[in-house]
N, C-alpha and C positions, 0 to 999 in steps of 0.2 A: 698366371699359368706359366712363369715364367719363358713366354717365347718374344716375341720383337716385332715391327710391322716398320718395312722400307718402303720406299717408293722412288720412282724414276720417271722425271715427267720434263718434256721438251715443248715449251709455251707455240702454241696454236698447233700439235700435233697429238697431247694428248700425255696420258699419265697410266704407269703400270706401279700398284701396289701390293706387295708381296707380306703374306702372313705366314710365320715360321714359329711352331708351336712343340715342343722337344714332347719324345716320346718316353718318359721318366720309367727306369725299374718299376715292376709290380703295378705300372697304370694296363687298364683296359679300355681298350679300344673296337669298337666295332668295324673299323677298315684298317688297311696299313696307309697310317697318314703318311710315309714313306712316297707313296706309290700311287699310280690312277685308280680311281675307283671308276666302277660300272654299273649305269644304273641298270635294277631289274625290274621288268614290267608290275604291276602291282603291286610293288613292295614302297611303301612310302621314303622318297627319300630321307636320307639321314647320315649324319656322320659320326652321332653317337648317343648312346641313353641314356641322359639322367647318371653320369658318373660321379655327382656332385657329392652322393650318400654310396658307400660302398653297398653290396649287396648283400654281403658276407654275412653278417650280423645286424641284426634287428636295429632299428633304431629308436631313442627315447629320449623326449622332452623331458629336463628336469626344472622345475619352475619354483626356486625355493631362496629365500631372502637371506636367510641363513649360511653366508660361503662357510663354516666348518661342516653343516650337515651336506650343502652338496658335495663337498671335498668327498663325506664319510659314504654319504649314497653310491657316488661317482667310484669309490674304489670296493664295494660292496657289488656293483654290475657290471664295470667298465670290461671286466675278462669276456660277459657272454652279447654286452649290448654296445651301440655306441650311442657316448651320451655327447644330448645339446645343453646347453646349459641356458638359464634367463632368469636375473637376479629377481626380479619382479612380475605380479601379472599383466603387466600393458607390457612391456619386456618379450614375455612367454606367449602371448597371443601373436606379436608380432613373427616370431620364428617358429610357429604351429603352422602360420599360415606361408610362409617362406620356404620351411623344409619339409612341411608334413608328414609326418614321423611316424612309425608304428603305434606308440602308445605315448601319453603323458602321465608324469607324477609330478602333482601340485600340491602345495601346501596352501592352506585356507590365507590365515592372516599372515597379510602381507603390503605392501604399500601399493597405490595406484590402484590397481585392480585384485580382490582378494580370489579366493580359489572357487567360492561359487559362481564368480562374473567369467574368468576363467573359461571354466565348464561352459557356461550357460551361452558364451559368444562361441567358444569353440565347436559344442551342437547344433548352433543355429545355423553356422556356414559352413554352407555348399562341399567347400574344400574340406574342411576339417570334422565333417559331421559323424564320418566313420571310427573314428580315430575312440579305443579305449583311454577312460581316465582314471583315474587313483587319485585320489584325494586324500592328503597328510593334515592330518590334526590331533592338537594337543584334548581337542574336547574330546569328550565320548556320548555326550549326553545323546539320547532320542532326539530331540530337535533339532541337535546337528545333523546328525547322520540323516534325517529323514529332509532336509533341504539339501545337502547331497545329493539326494536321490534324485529328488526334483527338478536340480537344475539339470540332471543326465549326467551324472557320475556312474560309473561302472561298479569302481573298489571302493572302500572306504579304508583305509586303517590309522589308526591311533598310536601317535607317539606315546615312549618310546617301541619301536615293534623290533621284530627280530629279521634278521636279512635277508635267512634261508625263507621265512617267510614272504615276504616284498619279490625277492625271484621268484616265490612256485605261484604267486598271485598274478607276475608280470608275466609270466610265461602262459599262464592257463586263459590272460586274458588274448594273448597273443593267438596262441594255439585255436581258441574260437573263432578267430576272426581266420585263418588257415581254411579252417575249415568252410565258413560260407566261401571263400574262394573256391575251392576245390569245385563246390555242390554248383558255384557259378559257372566255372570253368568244362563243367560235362553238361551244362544244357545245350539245346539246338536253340534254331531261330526258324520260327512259327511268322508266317506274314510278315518279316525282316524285324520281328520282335527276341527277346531272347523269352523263353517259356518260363525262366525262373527270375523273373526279376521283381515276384512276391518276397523273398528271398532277402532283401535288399529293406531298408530302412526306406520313408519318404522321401527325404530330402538324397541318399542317394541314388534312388530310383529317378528321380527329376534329372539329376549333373547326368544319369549314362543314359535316359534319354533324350535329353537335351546333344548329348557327344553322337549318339545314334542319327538324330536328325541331322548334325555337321556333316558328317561321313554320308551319308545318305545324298544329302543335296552335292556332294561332290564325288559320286560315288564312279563314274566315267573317266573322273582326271585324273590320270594316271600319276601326273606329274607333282600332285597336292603333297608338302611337305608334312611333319612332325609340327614345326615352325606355324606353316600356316595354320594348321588344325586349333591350336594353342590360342592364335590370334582370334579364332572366330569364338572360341570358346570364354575370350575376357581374362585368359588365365597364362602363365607361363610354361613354357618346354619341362623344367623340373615338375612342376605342381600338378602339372597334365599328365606325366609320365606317373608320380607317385599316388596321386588319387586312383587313376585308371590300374595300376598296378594293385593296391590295396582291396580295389573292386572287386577284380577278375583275373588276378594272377596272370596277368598281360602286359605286357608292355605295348605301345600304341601303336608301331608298327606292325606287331605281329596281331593284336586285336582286329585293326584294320584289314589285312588281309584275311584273318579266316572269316571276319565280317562279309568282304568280297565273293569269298566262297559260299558260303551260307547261301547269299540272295543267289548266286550262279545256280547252285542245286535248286532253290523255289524255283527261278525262273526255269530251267529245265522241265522241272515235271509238270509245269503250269506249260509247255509249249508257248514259250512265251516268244521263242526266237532259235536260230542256229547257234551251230558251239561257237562260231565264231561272232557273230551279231551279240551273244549275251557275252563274251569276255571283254569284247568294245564298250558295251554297256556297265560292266561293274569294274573296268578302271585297269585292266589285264591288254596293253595293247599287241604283246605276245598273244598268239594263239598259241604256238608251242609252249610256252611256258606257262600259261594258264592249264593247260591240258595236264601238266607235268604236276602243278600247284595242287589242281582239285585229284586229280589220282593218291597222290601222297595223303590227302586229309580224308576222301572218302574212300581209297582203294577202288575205283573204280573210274574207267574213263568218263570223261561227259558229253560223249560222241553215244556212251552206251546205260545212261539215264532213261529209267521208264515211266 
């Protein structure tokens, strides 16, 4: 990241370590790393999201053994996607599960791991189980195509195919999975459940409530980071941020707060306690600022819940 880390330390008195991380043209930032930051009641701390994959444009695994066809792929999408690259399938599973990407295109045969193991690892894990695939191959036969299917392939297409193509296939697979966000994103939360989590595949029905139960058991510490969440969940900051993003069109800090909010209004109309006693309770150690929090998401105070 190109920044530096000094230190200054005086033996039996003690050591100060200084981290200086430059704020680059065109980076984004969630603070001014310039300057103090301040935390705010219920908002999980953090100093930044998942800046690792820009946000700008989609991102896409290309998993193909062939460096002239990725060259020819990579300058056929790179204007609307941004592409990862992985010469091989033990290669591509590795940085599926590293970056977790919008969508993958994989080509079958290939060394190490071929495009159905691919697929089939890629479905099977928690992290990467949402994730559309495309599958490139020279076969066309039925048999192919139809263990494609099998292992949880999305797309199939057949070399050689056309570009305009491979885009409106990549986009349409993209644009479905928009959309279960969206359907995610306008449900409420029934019993601190969310109502549409039929909505959701198994395996990632399990990972958000499994994250649901995290939050839940720490639902009073105001203080719970991004960081810690990550840790309890077995997974990293990036991979935590890009699952839960792909989910519910959230990012973790703001998921976590309107989660907060959610139980606040059950607990209200359940009489479950005062405004102040239930913002202690769901991790809001402002009363003003909880007060401020739930108005803005439900338009009304929660002094004035019936």
């Amino acid at each position: 990241m190109h920044g530096n880390i000094d230190v200054q330390s005086t033996p039996g008195e003690g050591a100060v370590f200084t981290f200086r991380l430059p704020l680059q043209p065109g980076m984004k930032a969630s603070v001014d790393l310039a300057g103090e930051t301040t935390a705010v009641p219920g908002a999980l701390p953090v100093f930044y999201q998942a800046a690792d994959i820009s946000e700008e444009r989609p991102t896409v695994l290309l998993v193909e053994d062939n460096a002239e066809l990725r060259t020819f792929i990579k300058s056929c999408i790179g204007d609307n996607w941004q592409v990862v690259e992985a010469a091989d399938g033990q290669e591509g599973v590795g940085k599926a599960l590293e970056t977790v990407p919008d969508l993958v295109i994989s080509d079958i045969m290939m060394p190490r791991k071929d495009g159905y193991a691919v697929c089939d690892e890629l479905k099977s894990n928690e992290l990467t189980s949402h994730i559309p695939i495309i599958l490139l191959t020279a076969k066309s036969t039925v048999d192919a195509r139809i263990k494609g299917w099998q292992t949880g392939a999305d797309d199939y297409l057949s070399k050689p195919f056309n570009s305009e193509e491979l885009l409106a296939r990549m986009e349409n697979l993209v644009e479905n999975r928009r959309r279960l966000r969206a359907r995610y994103s306008q449900a409420s939360l029934q019993d601190g459940q969310p109502e549409e989590l039929d909505i959701l595949s198994t395996r990632d029905r399990e990972f958000l409530n499994r994250f649901i139960q995290t939050v839940e058991q720490h639902l009073s510490d105001e203080t719970v980071s991004v960081e810690d969440l990550a840790r309890k969940m077995f997974v990293s900051r990036v991979q935590l941020y890009r699952k839960l993003k792909a989910l519910t069109d959230q990012n973790v800090t703001d998921f976590v707060r309107d989660y907060r909010l959610d139980r606040a209004m059950s607990m209200l109309r359940n009489r479950e306690g005062l405004v102040y006693e239930v913002a202690y309770r769901v991790g809001f150690g402002s009363e003003k600022y909880f007060s401020k929090a739930f108005k803005d998401k439900f338009g009304v105070s929660p002094s004035h819940v019936n």
